[in-house]
C-alpha angles and dihedrals in degrees: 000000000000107000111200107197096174136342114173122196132188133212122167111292096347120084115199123208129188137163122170138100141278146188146135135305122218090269090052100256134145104270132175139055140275131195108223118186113203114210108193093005088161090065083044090060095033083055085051103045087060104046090060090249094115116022115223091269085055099045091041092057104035083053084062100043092041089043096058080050091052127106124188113267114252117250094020088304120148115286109260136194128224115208142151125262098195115191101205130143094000094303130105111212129192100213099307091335104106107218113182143336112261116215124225115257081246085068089070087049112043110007137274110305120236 
């Protein structure tokens, strides 16, 4: 088990935040969760919308979904949002949002499985 107590990482004007724990699954996949707390997340999605990562669609209704997430920022700070990236079956998932499918350590080895 991998314990993450804190990893910070800045990005413009955006700060992430996540603590939690992770380790393999029994096909030797990245398992666990993590609590990651997004400071300026609107900047984040602005940055990915134009960079062609997120179309207009994407970023309009991600705005909505993170915005009801989303909790004022302390001392006059941008307003940031707290949610689970569960690591679980070979997906990582964002809250209920699937993001991306996650390999097996064996991939690396011996090649992506059909």
């Amino acid at each position: 088990t991998l314990t993450i107590e804190h990893i910070r990482l800045l990005w413009g004007p955006m700060t992430l935040d996540a603590v939690g724990e992770l380790q393999l699954d029994e096909a030797l996949r990245p398992a666990g969760t993590v609590i990651v707390r997004a400071a300026g997340w609107q900047e984040m999605l602005d940055e990915a919308e134009a960079a062609g990562l997120v179309d207009e669609r994407q970023a309009r209704t991600a705005r909505l979904a993170l915005g009801f997430l989303s909790r004022p920022g302390t001392d006059g700070g941008p307003s940031a949002i707290e949610v689970p990236l569960r690591l679980e079956n070979g997906q990582a998932l964002l809250g209920p949002i699937p993001l991306a499918r996650l390999p097996s350590l064996l991939d690396f080895v011996t090649g992506p499985s059909s």
